[in-house]
N, C-alpha and C positions, 0 to 999 in steps of 0.2 A: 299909832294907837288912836283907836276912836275915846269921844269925848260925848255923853251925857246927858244935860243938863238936870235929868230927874231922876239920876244916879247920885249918889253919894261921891261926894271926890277924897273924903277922909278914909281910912280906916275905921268899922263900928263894930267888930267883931272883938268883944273883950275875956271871952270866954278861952278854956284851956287848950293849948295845943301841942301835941308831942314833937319832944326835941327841935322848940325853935332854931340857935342856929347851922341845927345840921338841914333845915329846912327855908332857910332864907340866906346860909352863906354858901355849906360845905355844897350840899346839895347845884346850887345855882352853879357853881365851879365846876363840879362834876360833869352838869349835862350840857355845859358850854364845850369843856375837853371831849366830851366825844361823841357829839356834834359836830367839833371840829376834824378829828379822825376817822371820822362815817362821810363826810363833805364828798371828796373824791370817789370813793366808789360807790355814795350813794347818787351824785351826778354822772359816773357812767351808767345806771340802772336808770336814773329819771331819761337823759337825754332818749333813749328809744320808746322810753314809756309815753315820751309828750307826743311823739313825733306820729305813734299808734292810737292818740287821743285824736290827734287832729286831722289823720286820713281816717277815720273811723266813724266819725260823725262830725255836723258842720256846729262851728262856737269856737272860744277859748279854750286851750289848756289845761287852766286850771279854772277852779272855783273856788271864792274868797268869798266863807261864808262870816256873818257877823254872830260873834258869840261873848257867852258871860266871860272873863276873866279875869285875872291876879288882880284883886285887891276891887273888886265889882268893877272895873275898868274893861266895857267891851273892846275886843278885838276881831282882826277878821285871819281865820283858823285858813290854812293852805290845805289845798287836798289839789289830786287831778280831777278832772270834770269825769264822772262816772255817769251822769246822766243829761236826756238830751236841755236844750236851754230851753231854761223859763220850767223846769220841771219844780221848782223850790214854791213858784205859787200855785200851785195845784194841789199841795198836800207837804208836810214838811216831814213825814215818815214814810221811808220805806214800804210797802209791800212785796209779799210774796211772789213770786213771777211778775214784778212791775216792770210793765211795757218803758217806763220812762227810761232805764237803765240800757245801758248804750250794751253795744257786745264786748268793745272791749273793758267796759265799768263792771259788767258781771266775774270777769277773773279777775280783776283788779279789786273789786271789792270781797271777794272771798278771800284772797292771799292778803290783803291790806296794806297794797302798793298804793292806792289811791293817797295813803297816811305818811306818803314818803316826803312830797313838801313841805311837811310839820318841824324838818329839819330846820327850814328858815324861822321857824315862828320858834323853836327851841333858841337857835342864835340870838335872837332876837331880845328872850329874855321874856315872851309871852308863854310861854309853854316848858312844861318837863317831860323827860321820856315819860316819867312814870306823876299821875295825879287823878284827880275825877275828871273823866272826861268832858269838855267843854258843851255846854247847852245853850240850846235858843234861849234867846234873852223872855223870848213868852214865860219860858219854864224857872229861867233866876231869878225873875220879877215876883217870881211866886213862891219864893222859898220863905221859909219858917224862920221864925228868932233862931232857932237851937240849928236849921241849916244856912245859916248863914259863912258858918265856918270854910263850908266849901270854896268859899272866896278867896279865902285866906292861906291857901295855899295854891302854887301853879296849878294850872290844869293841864294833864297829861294826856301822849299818845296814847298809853293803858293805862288800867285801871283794873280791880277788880270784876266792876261791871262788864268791862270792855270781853272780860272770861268767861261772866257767867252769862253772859249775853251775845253770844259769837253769832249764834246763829236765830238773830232778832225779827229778820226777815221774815223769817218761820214762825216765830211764837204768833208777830199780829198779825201771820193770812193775809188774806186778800181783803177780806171785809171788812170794811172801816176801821184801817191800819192807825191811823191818828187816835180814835175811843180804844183803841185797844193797849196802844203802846202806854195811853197817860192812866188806864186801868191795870192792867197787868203787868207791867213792867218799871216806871218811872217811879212808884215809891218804892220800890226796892232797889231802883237803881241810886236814890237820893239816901239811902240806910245804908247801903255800901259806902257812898261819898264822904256821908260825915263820919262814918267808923273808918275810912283811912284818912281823912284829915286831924281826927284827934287820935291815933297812933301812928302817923307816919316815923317810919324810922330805914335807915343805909338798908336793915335784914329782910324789911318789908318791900322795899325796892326792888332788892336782888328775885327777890323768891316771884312775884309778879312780873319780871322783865323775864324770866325761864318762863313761866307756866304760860306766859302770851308766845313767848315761841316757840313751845311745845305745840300749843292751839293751830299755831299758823302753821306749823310743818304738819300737822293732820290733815288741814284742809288738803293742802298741797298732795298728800298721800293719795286722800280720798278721790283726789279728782283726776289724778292719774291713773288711779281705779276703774275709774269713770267711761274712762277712755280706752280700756282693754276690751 
């Protein structure tokens, strides 16, 4: 875990949060056990996955980006490398048809293989299947009194945002992907984060771990479609 210095290293989120410890014990138990039972056949799916990273464009693997998390304590979030290196300083959102994305980061990031090594950061106890998506520290540095909450609990593979925003790519275009994400997307995606941090609960889990895999088996549809 990364360290700070113009971070908080306490806790300062005093405000209300739903069913703490179903969310700082049962919870953490939970997505340790199965983590632990996705381990194996999610390392028979990674092994080909890297191996298609690394004949497929020149760099590492994976990318280990640094992001807000549990308890304002940055970490660095596991993904596969989906675009080409050194694309993270040229712009830190996505565009539409962006040339940065490798070919095989484009099915990878539609299906959301690339969110398969989040399994080590779940282990690890940085991450939950399910929470607000992890942000650049530009974007938690800038949260509100009343979002601060989002700190205070893990931050997840999914999310609400993660659903209503599937297909993000597309909402900011091509034209100045960055003013458009932190316009038209980002406060609603921080409205979402603190309305599942102050209701997080087992039923709100369940129902967001289906509707994200409902989402991903559409992709999956749609692009076998695609391809008829």
């Amino acid at each position: 875990m990364m360290g700070r210095k113009d971070l908080p290293q306490e806790p300062y989120w005093d405000g209300p949060l739903s069913h703490p410890f179903y969310s700082k014990v049962v919870k953490r138990i939970l997505d340790f056990l199965l983590a632990l039972i996705l381990l194996i056949p999610g390392l028979i799916l990674m092994i080909p996955l890297a191996v298609w990273v690394k004949l497929d464009s020149k760099g590492p693997v994976l990318y280990r980006a640094v992001r807000g998390g549990y308890h304002n304590q940055p970490f660095r979030i596991y993904k596969f490398r989906s675009m080409v290196v050194g694309a993270d300083k040229t712009g830190g959102c996505t565009a539409k048809n962006d040339d940065r994305v490798t070919r095989a980061g484009r099915i990878m990031r539609r299906l959301k293989l690339d969110e398969l090594p989040q399994l080590f950061n779940i282990l690890k106890g940085e991450m939950s299947f399910v929470g607000p998506r992890p942000e650049l520290l530009l974007y938690t540095e800038q949260y509100t009194e009343d979002q601060q909450c989002i700190m205070w609990v893990r931050p997840g593979v999914t999310d609400r945002s993660s659903i209503v925003y599937i297909a993000q790519d597309e909402i900011v275009g091509e034209e100045d992907p960055v003013a458009n994400f932190e316009k038209l997307i980002l406060p609603e995606k921080n409205r979402l984060r603190v309305e599942y941090a102050k209701n997080q609960s087992f039923p709100l889990d369940v129902r967001l771990m289906l509707e994200t895999l409902r989402g991903v088996f559409g992709k999956a549809e749609a692009m076998a479609r695609e391809k008829r």
